[in-house]
C-alpha positions as YAML, in Angstrom:
chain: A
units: angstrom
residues:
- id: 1
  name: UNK
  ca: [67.90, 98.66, -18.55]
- id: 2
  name: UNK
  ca: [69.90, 99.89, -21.48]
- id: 3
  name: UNK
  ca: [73.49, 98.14, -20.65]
- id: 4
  name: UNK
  ca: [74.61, 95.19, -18.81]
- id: 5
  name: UNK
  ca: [78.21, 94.81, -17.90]
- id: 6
  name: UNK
  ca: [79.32, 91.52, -17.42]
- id: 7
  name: UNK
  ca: [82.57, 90.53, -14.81]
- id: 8
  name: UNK
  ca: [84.21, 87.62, -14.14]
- id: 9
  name: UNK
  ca: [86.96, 86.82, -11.65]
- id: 10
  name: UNK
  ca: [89.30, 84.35, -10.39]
- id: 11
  name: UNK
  ca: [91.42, 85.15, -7.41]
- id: 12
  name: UNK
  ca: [92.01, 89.07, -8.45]
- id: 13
  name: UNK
  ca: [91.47, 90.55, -4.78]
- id: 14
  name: UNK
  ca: [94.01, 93.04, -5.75]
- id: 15
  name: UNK
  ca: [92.55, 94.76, -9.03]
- id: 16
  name: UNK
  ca: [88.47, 94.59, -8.04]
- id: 17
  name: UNK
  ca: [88.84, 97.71, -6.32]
- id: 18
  name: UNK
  ca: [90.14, 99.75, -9.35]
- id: 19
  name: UNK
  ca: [87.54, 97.75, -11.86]
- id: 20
  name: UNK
  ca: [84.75, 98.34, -9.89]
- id: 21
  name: UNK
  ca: [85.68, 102.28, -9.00]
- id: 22
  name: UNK
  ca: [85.76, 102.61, -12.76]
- id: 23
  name: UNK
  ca: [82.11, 101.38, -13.53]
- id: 24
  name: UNK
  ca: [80.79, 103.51, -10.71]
- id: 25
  name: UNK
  ca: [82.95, 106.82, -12.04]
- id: 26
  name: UNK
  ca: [81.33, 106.03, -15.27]
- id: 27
  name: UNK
  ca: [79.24, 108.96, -17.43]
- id: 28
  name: UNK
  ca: [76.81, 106.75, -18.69]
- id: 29
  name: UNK
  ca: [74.61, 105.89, -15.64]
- id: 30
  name: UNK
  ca: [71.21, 103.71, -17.01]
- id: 31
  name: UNK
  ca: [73.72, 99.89, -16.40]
- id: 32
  name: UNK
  ca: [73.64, 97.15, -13.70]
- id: 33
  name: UNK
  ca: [76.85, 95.41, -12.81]
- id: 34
  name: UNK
  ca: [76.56, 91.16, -12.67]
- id: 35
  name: UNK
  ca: [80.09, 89.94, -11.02]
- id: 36
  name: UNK
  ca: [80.75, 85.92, -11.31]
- id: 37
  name: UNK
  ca: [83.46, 84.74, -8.91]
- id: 38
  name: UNK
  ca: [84.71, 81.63, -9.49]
- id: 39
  name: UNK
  ca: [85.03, 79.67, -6.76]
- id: 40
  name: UNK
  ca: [87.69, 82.27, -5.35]
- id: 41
  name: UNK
  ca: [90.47, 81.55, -2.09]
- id: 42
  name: UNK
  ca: [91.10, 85.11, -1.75]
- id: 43
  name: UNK
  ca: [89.18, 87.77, -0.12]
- id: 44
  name: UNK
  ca: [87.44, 88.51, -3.82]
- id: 45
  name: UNK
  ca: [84.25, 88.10, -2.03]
- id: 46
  name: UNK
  ca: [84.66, 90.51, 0.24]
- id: 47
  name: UNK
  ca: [86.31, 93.57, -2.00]
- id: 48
  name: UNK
  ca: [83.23, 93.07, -4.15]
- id: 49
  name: UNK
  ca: [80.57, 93.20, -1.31]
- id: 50
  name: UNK
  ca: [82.10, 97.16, -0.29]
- id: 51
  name: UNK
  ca: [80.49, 98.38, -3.60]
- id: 52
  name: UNK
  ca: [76.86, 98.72, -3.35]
- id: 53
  name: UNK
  ca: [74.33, 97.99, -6.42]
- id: 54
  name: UNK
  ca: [76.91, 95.06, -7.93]
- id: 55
  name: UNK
  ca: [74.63, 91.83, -8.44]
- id: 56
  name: UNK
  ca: [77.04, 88.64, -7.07]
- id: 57
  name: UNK
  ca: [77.48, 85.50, -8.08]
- id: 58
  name: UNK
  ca: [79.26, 83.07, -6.27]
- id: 59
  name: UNK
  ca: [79.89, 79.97, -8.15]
- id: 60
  name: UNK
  ca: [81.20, 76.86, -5.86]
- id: 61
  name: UNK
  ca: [82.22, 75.02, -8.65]
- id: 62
  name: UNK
  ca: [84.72, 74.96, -11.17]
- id: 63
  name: UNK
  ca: [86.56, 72.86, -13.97]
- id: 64
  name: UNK
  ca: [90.51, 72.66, -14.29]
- id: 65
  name: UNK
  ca: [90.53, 74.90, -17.77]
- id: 66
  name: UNK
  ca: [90.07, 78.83, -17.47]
- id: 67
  name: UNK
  ca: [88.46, 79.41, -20.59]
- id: 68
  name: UNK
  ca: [85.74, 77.14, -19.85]
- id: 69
  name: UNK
  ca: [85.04, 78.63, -16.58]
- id: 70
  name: UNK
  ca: [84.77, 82.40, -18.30]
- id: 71
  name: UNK
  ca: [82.50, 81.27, -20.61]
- id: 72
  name: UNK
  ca: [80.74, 79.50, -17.94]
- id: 73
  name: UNK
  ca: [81.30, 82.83, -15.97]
- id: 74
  name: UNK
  ca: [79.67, 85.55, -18.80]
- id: 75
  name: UNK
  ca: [76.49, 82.99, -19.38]
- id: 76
  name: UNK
  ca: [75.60, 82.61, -16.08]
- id: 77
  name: UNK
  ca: [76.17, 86.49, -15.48]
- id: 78
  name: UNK
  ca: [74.17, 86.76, -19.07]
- id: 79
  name: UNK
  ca: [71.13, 84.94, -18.06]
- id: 80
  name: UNK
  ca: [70.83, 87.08, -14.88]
- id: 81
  name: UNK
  ca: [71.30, 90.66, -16.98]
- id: 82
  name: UNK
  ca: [68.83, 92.52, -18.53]
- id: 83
  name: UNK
  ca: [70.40, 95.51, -20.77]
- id: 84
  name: UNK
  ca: [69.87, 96.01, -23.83]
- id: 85
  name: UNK
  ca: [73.99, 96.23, -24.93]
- id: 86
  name: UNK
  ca: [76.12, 93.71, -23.22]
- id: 87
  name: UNK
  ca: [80.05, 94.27, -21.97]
- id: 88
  name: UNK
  ca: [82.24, 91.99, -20.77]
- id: 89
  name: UNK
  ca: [85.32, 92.86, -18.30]
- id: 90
  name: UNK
  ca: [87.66, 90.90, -16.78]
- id: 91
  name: UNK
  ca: [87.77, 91.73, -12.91]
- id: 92
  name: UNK
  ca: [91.57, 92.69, -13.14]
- id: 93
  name: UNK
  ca: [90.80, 95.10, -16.31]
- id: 94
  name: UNK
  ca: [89.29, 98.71, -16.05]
- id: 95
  name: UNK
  ca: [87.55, 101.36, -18.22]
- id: 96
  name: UNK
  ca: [87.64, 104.63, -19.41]
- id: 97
  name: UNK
  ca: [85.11, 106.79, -17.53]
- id: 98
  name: UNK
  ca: [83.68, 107.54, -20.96]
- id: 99
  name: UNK
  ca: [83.34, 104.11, -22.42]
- id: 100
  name: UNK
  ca: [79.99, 102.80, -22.00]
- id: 101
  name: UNK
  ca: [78.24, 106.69, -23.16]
- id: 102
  name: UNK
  ca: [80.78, 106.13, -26.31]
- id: 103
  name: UNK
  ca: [80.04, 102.53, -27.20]
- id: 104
  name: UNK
  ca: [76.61, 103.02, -26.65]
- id: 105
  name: UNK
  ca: [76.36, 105.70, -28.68]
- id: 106
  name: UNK
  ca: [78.27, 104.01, -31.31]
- id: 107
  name: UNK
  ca: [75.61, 101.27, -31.26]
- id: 108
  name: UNK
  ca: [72.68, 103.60, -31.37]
- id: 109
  name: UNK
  ca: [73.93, 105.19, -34.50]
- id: 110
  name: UNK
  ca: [74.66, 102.21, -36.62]
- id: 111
  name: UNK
  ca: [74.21, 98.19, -37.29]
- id: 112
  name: UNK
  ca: [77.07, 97.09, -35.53]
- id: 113
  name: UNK
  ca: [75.96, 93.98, -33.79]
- id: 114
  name: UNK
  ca: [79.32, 93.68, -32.08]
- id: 115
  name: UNK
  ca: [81.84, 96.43, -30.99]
- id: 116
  name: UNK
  ca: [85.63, 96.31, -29.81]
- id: 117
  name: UNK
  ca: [87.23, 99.31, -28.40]
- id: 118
  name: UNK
  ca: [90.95, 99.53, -28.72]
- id: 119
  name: UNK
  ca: [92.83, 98.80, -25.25]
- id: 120
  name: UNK
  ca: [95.53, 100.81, -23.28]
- id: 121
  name: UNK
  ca: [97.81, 97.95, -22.15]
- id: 122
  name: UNK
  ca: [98.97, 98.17, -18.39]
- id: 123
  name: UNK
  ca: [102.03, 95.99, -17.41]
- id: 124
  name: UNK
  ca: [103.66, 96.53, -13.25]
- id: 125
  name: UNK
  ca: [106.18, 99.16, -15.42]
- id: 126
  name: UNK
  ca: [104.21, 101.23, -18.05]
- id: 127
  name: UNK
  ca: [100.95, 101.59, -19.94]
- id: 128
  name: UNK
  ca: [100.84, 101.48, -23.91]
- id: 129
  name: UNK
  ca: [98.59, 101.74, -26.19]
- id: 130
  name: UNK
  ca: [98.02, 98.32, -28.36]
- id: 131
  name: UNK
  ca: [98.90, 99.04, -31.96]
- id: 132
  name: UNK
  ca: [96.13, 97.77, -34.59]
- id: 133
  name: UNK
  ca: [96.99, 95.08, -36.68]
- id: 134
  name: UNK
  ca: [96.05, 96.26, -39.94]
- id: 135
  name: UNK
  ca: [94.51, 92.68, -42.13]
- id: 136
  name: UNK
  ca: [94.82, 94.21, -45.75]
- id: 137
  name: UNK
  ca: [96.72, 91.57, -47.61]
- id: 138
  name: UNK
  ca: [97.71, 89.41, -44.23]
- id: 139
  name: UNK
  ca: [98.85, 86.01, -44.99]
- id: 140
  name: UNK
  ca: [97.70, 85.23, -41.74]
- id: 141
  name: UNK
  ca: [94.68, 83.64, -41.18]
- id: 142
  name: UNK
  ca: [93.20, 85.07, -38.39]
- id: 143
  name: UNK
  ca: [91.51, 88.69, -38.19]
- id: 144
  name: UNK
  ca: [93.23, 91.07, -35.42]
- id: 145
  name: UNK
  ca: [91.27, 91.80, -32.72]
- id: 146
  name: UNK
  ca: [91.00, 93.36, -29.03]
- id: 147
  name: UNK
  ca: [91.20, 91.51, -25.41]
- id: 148
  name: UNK
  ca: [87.44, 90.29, -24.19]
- id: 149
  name: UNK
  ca: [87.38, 93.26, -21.75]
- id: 150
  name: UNK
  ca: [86.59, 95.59, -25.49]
- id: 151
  name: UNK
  ca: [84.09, 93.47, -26.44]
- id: 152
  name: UNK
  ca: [80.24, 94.78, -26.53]
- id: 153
  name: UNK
  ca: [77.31, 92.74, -28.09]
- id: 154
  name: UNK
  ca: [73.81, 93.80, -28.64]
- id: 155
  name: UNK
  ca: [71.86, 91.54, -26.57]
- id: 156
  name: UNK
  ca: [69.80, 89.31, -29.30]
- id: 157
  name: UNK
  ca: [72.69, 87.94, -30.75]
- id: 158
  name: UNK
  ca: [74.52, 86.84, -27.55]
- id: 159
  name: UNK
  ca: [72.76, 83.32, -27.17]
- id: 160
  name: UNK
  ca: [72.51, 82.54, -30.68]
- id: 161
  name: UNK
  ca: [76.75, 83.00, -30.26]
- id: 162
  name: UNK
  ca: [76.91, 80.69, -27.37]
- id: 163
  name: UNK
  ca: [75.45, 77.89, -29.09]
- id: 164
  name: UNK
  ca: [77.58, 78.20, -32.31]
- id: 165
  name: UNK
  ca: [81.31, 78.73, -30.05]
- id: 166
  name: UNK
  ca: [81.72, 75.38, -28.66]
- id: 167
  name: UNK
  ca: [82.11, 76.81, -25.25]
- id: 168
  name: UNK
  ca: [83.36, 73.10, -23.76]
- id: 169
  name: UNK
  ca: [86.21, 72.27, -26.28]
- id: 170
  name: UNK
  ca: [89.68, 73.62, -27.04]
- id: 171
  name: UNK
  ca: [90.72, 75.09, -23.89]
- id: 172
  name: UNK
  ca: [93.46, 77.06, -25.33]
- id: 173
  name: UNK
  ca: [90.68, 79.01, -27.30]
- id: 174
  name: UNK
  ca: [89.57, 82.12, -25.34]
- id: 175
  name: UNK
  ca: [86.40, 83.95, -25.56]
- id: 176
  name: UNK
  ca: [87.67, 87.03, -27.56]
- id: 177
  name: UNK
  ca: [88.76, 84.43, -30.03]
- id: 178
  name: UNK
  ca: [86.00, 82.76, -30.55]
- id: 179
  name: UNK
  ca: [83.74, 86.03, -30.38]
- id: 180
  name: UNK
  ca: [85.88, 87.46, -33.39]
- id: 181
  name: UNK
  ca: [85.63, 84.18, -35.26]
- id: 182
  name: UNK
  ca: [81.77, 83.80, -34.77]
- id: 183
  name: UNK
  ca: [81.73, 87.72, -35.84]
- id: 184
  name: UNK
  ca: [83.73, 87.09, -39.24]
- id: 185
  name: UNK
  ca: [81.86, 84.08, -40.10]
- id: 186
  name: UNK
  ca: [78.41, 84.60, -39.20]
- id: 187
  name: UNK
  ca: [77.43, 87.86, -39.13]
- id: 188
  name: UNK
  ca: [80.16, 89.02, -41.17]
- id: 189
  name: UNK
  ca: [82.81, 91.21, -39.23]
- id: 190
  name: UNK
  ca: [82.46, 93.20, -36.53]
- id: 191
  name: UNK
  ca: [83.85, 96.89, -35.82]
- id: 192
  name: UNK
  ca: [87.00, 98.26, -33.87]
- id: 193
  name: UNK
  ca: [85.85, 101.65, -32.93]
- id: 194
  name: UNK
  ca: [89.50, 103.39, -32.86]
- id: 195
  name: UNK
  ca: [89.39, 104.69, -29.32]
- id: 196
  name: UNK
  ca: [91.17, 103.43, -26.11]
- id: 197
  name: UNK
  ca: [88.78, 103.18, -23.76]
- id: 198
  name: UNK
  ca: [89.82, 99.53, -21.68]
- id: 199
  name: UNK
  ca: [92.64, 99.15, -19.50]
- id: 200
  name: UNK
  ca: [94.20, 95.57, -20.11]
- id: 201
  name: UNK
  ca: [96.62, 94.46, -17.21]
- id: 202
  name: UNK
  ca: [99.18, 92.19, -18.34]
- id: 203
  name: UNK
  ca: [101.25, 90.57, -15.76]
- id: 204
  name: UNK
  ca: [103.58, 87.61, -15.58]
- id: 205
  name: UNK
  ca: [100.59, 85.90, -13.68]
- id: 206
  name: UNK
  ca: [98.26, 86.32, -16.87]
- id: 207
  name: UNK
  ca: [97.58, 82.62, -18.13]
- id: 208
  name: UNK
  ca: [99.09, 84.40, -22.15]
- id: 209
  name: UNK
  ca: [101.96, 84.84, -20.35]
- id: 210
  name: UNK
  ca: [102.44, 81.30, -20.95]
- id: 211
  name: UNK
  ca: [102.13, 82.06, -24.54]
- id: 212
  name: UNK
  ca: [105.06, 84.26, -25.56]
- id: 213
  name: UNK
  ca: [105.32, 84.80, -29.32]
- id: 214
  name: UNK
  ca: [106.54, 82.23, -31.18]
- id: 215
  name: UNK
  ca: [107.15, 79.73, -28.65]
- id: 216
  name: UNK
  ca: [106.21, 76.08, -28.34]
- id: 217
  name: UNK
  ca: [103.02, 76.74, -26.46]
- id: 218
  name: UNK
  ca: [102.40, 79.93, -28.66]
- id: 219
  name: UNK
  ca: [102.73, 77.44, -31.68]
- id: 220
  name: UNK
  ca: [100.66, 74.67, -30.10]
- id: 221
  name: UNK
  ca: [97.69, 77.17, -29.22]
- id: 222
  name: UNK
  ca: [98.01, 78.36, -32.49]
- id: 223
  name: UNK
  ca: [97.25, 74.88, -34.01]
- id: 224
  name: UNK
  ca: [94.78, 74.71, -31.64]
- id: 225
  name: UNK
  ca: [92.97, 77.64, -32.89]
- id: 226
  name: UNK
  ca: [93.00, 76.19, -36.66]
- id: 227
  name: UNK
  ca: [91.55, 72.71, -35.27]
- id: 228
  name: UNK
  ca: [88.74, 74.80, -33.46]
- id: 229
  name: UNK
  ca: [88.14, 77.33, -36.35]
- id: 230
  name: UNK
  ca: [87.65, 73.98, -38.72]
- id: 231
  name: UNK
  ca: [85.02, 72.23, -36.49]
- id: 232
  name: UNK
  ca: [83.25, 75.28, -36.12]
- id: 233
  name: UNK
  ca: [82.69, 76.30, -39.84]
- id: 234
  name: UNK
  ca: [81.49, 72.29, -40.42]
- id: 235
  name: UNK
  ca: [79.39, 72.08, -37.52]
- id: 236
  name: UNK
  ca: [77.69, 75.36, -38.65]
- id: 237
  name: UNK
  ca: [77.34, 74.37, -42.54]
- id: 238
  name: UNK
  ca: [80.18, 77.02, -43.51]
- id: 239
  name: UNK
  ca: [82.87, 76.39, -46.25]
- id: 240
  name: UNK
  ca: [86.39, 76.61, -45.29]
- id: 241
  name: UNK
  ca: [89.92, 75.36, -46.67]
- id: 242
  name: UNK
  ca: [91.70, 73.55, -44.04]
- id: 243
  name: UNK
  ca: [95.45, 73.46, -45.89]
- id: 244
  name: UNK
  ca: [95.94, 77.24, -45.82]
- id: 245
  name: UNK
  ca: [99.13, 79.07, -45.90]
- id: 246
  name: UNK
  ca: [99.14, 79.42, -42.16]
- id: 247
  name: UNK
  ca: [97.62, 75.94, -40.97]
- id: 248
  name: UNK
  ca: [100.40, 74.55, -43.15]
- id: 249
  name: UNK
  ca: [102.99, 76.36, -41.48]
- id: 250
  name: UNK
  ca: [101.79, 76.05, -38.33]
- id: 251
  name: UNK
  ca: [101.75, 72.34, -38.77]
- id: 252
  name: UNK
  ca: [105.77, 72.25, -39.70]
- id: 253
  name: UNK
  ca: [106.38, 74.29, -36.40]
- id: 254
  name: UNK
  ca: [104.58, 71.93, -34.59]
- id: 255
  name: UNK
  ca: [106.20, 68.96, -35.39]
- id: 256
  name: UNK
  ca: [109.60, 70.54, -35.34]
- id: 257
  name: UNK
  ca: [109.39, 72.03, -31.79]
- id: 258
  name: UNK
  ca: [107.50, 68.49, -30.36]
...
């Protein structure tokens, strides 16, 4: 099996349909499809079941913290897979009809050991493209990168990652987050092929909704990300300076806003 693509979902009866027409429309044609529903009160279930060849999982349990239960979600679905190249999707995101052929491709002709495509951002009143963050002299401490729907992995490196991401702490730390992080620091970087080939939904009942730019929860999940970023470069024997520019900062906006 050369590819594996990866889906977890939560409650997104409306958008399977449209993520799951997407995988089947796809060029590339040697990939299974492992979907882990959470635990769902919709009618999930059954809008996955009309698609043949999809491999379900139907987890009965679940904690109170969404990023846990992705994570949860993806290694579950990972231990089941067998491809070669691994993608994860979010069940209320879709894809080119190109991608996989492209990223595959990408793979096959270089060392990349993880991939992000660029995404095409869909919101209920337009689609745009996300601009790319360019890092060159960024004061900032964290490395722009792509929703978890762009992310591809080769598969040998995918369980050495879980072990190093501290999948059950800082639930305000996502999976592309800590997938970027592990990238930078471990294997050092990762790619952004410059092509848009995910659709990202983003809807007022996305969790980052919650986390408009520069708010009090944007600054608190921020902090959150330098506490998580420190315990993972000492638990994996890394150096790192703690009382950056931006942890510093972060830390006044904190206590100012509570």
């Amino acid at each position: 099996m050369k590819a594996s693509v990866l889906i977890t979902n939560y409650n997104s009866e409306k958008y399977i349909s449209a993520c799951l027409e997407s995988l089947r429309l796809q060029t590339f044609k040697d990939f299974e499809i492992i979907f882990f529903d959470d635990n769902s009160t919709d009618n999930s279930i059954l809008e996955v079941k009309k698609f043949n060849n999809v491999k379900l999982i139907e987890n009965k349990t679940r904690s109170d913290f969404g990023s846990f239960n992705q994570m949860n979600g993806y290694k579950q679905a990972f231990d089941m897979s067998n491809g070669e190249y691994i993608f994860t999707l979010d069940s209320d995101d879709f894809y080119d009809p190109t991608k996989l052929e492209i990223v595959i491709n990408e793979f096959d002709k270089g060392n990349s050991n993880i991939i992000f495509d660029m995404p095409t951002v869909v919101t209920n009143k337009k689609k745009y493209k996300m601009k790319k963050r360019n890092n060159f002299f960024n004061l900032k401490r964290f490395k722009f990168f792509p929703q978890q729907s762009c992310l591809a992995f080769r598969r040998e490196i995918f369980n050495d990652m879980y072990n190093k991401i501290l999948i059950d702490k800082y639930p305000n730390v996502w999976f592309d987050f800590r997938v970027a992080n592990y990238a930078d620091y471990i294997l050092g970087g990762y790619e952004i092929y410059n092509s848009y080939l995910t659709f990202y939904r983003n809807t007022d009942k996305n969790i980052s909704s919650k986390f408009k730019k520069y708010s009090k929860h944007w600054w608190s999940r921020r902090f959150e990300y330098h506490q998580y970023v420190n315990e993972f470069l000492k638990k994996n024997n890394l150096m790192y300076n703690k009382y950056n520019f931006d942890y510093i900062l972060t830390n006044i906006f904190n206590k100012i806003l509570g």
